[in-house]
C-alpha positions as CSV (number, residue, x, y, z in Angstrom):
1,X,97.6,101.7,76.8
2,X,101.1,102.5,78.2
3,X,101.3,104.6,80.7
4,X,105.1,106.4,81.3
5,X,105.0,105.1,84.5
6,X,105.1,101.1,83.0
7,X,107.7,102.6,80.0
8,X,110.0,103.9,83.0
9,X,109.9,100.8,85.0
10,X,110.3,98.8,82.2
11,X,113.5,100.9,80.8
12,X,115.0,100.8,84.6
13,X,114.4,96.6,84.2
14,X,116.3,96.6,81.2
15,X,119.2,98.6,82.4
16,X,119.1,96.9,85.7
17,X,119.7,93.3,83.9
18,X,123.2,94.6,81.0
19,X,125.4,94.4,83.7
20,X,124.4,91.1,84.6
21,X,124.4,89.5,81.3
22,X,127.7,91.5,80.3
23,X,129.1,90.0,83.7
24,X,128.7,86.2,83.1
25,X,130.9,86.0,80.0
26,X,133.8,88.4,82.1
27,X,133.5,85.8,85.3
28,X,133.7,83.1,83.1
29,X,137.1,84.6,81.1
30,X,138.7,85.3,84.8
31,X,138.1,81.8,86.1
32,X,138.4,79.6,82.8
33,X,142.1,78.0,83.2
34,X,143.6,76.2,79.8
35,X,143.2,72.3,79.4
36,X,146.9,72.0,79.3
37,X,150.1,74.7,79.6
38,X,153.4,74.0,78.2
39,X,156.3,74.8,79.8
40,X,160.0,74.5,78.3
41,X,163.4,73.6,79.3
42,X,166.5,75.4,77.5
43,X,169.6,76.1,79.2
44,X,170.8,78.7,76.1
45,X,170.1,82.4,76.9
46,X,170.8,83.1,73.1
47,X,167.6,81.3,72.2
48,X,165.5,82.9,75.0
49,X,166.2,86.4,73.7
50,X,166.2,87.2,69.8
51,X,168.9,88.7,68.1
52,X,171.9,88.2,66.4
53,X,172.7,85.1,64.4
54,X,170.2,83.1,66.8
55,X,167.5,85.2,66.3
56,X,165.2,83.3,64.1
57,X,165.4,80.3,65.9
58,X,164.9,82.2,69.2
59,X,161.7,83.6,67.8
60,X,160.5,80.2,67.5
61,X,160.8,79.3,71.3
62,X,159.5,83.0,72.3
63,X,156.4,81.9,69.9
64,X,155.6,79.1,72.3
65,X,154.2,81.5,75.1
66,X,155.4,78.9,77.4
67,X,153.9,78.8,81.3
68,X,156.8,78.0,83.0
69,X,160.9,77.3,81.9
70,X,162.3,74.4,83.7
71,X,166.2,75.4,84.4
72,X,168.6,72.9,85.4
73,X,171.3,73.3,88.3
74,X,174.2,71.3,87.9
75,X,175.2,71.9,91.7
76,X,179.0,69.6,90.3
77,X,179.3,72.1,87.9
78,X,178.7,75.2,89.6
79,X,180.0,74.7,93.1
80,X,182.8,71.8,92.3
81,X,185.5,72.8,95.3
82,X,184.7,73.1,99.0
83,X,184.8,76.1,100.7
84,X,184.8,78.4,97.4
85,X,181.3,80.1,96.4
86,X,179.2,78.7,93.6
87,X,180.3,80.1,90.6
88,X,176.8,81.1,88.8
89,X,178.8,82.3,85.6
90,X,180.2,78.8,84.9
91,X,179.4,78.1,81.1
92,X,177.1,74.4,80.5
93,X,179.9,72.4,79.6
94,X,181.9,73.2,82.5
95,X,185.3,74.8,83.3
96,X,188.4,73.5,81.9
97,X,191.1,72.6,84.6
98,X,193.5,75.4,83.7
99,X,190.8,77.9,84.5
100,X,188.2,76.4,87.1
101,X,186.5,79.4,87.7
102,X,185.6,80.8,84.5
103,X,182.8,82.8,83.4
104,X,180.7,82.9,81.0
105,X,177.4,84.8,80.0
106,X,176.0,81.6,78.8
107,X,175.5,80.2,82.4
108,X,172.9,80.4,84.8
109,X,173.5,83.7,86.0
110,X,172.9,84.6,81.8
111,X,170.1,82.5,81.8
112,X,167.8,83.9,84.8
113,X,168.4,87.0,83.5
114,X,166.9,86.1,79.5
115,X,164.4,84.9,81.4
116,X,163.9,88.3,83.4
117,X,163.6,89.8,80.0
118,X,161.0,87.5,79.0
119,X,158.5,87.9,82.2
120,X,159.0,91.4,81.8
121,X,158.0,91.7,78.2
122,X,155.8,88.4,77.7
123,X,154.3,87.5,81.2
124,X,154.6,83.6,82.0
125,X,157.9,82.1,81.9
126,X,157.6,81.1,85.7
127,X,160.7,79.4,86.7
128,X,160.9,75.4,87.8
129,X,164.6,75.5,89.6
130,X,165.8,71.6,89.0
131,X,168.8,70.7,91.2
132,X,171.2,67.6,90.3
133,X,174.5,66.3,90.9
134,X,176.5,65.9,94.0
135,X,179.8,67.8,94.4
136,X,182.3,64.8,95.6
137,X,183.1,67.0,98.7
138,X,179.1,67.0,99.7
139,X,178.5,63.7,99.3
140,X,177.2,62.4,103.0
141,X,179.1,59.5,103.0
142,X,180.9,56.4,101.0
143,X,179.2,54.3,98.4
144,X,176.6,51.8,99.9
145,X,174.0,49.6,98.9
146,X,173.5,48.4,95.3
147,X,175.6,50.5,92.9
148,X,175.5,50.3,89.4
149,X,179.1,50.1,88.4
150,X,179.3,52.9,85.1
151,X,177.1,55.7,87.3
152,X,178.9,55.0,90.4
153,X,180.0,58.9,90.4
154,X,179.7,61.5,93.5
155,X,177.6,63.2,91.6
156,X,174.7,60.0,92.2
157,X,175.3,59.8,95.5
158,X,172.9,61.3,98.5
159,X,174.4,64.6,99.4
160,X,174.7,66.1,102.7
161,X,171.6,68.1,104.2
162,X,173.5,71.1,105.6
163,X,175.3,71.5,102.2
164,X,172.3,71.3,100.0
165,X,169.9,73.7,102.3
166,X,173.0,76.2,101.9
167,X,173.1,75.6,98.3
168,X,169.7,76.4,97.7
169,X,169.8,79.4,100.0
170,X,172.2,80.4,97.5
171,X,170.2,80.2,94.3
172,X,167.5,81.9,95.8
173,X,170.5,84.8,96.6
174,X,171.1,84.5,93.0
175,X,167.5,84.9,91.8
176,X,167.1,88.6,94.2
177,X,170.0,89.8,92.4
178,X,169.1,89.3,88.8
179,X,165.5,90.4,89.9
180,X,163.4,87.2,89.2
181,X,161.4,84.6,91.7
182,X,162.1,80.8,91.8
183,X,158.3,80.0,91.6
184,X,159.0,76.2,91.9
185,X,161.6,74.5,93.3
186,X,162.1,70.1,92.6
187,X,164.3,69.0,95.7
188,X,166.3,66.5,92.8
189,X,166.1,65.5,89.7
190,X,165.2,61.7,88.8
191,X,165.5,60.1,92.0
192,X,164.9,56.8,90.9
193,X,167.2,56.7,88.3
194,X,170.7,55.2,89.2
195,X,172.6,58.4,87.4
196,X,170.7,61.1,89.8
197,X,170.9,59.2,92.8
198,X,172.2,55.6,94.5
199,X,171.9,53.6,95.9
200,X,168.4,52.4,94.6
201,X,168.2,49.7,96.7
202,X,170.4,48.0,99.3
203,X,171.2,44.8,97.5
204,X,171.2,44.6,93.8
205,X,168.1,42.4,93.0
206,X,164.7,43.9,92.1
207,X,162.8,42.1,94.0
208,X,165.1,44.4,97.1
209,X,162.9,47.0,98.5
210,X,164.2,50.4,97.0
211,X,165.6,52.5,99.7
212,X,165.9,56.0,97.1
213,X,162.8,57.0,98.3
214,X,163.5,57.3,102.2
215,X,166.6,59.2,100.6
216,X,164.5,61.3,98.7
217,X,162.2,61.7,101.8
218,X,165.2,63.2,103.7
219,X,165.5,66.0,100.7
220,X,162.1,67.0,99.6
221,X,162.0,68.0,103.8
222,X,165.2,69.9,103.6
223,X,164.0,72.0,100.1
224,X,160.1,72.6,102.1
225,X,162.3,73.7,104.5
226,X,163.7,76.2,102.2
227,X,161.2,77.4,100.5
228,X,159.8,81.6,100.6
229,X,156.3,82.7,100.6
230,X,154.8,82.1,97.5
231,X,157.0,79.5,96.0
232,X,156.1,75.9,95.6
233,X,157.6,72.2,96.5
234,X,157.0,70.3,92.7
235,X,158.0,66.6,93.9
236,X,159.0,63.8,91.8
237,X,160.4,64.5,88.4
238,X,160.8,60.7,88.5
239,X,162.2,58.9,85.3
240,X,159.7,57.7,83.2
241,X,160.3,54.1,84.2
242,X,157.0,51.5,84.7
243,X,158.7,49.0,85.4
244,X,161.1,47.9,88.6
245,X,164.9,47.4,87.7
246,X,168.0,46.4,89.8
247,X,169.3,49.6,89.6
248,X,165.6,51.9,89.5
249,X,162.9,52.4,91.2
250,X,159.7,52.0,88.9
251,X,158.1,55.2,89.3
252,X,154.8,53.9,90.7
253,X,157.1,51.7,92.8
254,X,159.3,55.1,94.3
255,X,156.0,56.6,95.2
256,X,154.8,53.9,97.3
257,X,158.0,54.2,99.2
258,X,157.8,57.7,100.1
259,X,156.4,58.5,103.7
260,X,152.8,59.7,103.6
261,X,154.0,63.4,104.8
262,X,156.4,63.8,102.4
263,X,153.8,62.0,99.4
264,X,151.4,65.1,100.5
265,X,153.0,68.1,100.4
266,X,151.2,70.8,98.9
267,X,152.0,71.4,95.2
268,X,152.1,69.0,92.3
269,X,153.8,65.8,91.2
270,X,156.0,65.6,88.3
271,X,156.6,62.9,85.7
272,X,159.0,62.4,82.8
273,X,157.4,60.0,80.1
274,X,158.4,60.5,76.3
275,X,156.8,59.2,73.3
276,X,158.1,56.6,71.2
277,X,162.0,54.7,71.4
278,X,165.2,55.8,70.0
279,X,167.1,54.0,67.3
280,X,169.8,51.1,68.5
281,X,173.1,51.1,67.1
282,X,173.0,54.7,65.2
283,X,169.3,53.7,63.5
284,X,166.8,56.2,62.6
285,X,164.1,55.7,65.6
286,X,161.1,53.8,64.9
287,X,157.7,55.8,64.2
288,X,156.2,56.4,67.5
289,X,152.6,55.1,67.6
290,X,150.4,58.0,68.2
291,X,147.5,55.7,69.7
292,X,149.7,54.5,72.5
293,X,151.9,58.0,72.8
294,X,150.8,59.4,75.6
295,X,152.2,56.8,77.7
296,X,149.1,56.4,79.5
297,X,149.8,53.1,81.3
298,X,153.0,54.8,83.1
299,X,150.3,58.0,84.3
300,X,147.8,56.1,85.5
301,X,150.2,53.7,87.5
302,X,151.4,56.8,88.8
303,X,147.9,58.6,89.8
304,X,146.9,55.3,91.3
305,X,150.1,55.3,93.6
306,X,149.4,59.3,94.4
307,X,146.3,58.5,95.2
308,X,146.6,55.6,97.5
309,X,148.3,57.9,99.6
310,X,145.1,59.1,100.8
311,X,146.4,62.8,100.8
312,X,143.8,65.8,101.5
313,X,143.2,66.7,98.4
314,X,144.2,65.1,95.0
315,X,147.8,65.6,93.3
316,X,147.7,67.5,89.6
317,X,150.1,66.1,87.8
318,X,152.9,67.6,85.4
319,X,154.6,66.3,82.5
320,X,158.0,68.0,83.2
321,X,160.0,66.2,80.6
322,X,158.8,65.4,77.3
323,X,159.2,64.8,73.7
324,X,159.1,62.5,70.5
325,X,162.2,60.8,69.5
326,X,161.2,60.4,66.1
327,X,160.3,64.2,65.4
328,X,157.2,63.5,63.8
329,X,153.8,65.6,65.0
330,X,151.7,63.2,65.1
331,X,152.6,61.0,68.2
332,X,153.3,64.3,70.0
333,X,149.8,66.3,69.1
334,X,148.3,63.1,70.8
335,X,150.4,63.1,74.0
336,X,149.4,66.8,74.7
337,X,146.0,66.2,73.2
338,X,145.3,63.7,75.6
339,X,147.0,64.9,78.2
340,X,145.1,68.5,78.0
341,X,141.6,66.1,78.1
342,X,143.1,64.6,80.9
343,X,141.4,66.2,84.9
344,X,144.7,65.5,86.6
345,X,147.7,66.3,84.6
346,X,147.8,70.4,84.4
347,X,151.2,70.9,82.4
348,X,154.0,69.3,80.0
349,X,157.5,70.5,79.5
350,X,159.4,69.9,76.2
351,X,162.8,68.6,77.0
352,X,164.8,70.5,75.0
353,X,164.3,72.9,72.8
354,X,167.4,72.6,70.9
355,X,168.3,69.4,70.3
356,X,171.1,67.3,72.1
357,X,172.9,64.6,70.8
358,X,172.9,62.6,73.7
359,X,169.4,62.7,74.0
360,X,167.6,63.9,70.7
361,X,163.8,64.7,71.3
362,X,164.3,68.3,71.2
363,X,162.1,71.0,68.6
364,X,165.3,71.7,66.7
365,X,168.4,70.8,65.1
366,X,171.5,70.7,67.2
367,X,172.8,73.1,64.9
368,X,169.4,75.2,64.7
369,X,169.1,74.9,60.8
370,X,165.7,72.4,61.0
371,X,162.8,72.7,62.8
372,X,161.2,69.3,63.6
373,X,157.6,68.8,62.9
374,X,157.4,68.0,66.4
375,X,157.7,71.8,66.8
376,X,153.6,72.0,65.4
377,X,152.2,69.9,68.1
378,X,153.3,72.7,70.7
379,X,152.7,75.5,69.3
380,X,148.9,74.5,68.9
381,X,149.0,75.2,72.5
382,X,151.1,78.3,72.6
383,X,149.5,80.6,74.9
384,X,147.3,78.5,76.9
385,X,143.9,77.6,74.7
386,X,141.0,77.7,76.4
387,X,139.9,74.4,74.6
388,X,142.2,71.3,73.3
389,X,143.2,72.5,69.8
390,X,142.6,70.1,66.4
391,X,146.1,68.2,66.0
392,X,147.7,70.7,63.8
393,X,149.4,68.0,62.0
């Protein structure tokens, strides 16, 4: 028989073990991360924030729950004249002559603060700051080296260190006052690409050792040097070339030409690799293979270089431009598929949201009337899935 003595003990056993197997599932949830986040990059604050004529489209891109927002700073555009302050409120296509400092609320000024409206109301949205572009009066010095004759623009060439550690002392000035944090900072913007930055390499074979990445050294120094508590150095953001060219760096080929030190720096690595071609000659582009989208030749080249830098601990990778030229879901949901199963890469960006003509991989119609099916493969991973989602296509 029973005695109340055993029924108490019992009953005190029972209570004794809830919390514990309540507890395990909790831990679990707090220390789970996704397979993959997304992040985006759009430079129009009308399709950050919903309303007005915009505001279905805008609800599209606010459905994504994206991580992080990559926002590009045109340092030409926005600080063009020497000894004048950047002008923030300069609109995305630039001033016109007659007015060199005009404002608009579509710059970048207008941008951190849709963005300010989204961390407040959504959470994520952390912002990846991307400079580019040399202003011809920063440049450090005259053309050298191999240049490639059509990008052989200030805006390619190295720019002076005093100039650029100012300019980012000024964005961050920009940030306090609309109220956000620069989480990430990229020192440039493809570095081995001859329209970011020349020269490549000193003489114009490629065979020539490239000589971007001792420039690039120089810069990723002077933004660590820069940085707040809290934010974080992303390097790379190399052009998704696998390949060396006269006039770039292959991207596996820029990494084993960075100094060890620089290589190392905490934080991750970024890489731009998109999925299929574009069309020649004003053709529709050619259906991107989704067995071979998720370029996976280009990110293990570049893991192997990272990794033969011998650094402390391993590099995560991001994907911090992507997309599909040919619009389709399929090839895309396979990219992020396989990147999510992937240990190493932790995030891809979709470069752009709205479409460009220049460069047409983005989610939507330049004039917002279509949504691509593209658009499916990223919202499967709208707020950060715990596990890789079924392709959705």
């Amino acid at each position: 028989m029973t005695t109340p003595r055993a029924i108490l003990l019992v009953g005190l056993a029972v209570l004794a073990a809830v919390p514990a197997i309540v507890a395990v599932p909790a831990a679990a949830a707090r220390t789970a991360t996704p397979p993959l986040a997304i992040g985006v990059t759009e430079s129009d604050p009308r399709l950050l924030v919903p309303s007005g004529p915009t505001k279905h489209i805008a609800n599209k891109l606010v459905a994504l729950r994206p991580d992080y927002v990559r926002v590009l700073v045109s340092w030409e555009r926005i600080q063009p004249r020497a000894g004048r302050k950047p002008n923030w409120d300069v609109p995305a296509g630039g001033c016109p002559k007659v007015a060199p400092y005009c404002k608009s609320p579509h710059g970048l000024r207008g941008q951190l603060q849709a963005i300010k409206q989204r961390q407040d109301r959504d959470g994520g949205w952390k912002i990846l700051a991307v400079p580019y572009f040399t202003p011809l009066w920063a440049m450090a010095g005259p053309p050298t080296g191999c240049q490639k004759a059509r990008s052989r623009h200030a805006r390619a060439q190295m720019p002076r260190i005093a100039a650029y550690r100012t300019f980012l002392r000024g964005l961050n000035a920009l940030a306090d006052k609309v109220g956000v944090k620069i989480d990430y900072v990229t020192p440039w913007n493809e570095p081995n690409h001859p329209a970011f930055l020349q020269p490549q390499r000193a003489s114009c074979t490629s065979r020539a050792k490239a000589v971007a990445p001792q420039a690039y050294a120089r810069l990723a120094r002077a933004a660590a040097k820069e940085l707040r508590y809290e934010q974080t150095l992303v390097l790379g953001s190399l052009a998704g070339l696998g390949q060396s060219r006269v006039y770039g760096a292959g991207a596996a080929e820029f990494i084993r030409g960075l100094p060890r030190d620089v290589a190392c720096l905490d934080g991750p690595f970024a890489q731009h690799a998109y999925i299929g071609r574009p069309g020649r000659g004003g053709a529709n582009p050619p259906r991107a293979n989704p067995a071979t989208a998720a370029s996976s030749g280009l990110i293990g080249d570049v893991l192997a270089a990272l990794d033969a830098k011998r650094c402390p601990t391993s590099k995560p990778l991001w994907i911090s431009e992507t997309g599909t030229f040919d619009r389709r879901c399929e090839a895309m949901s396979a990219a992020l598929r396989s990147w999510a199963r992937n240990d190493r890469v932790e995030a891809a960006f979709q470069y752009t949201f709205r479409e460009s003509r220049d460069y047409p991989v983005g989610l939507v119609s330049p004039t917002l009337r279509q949504v691509y099916p593209s658009y499916r493969a990223w919202l499967a991973f709208a707020g950060a899935p715990l596990q890789v989602p079924p392709s959705p296509c």
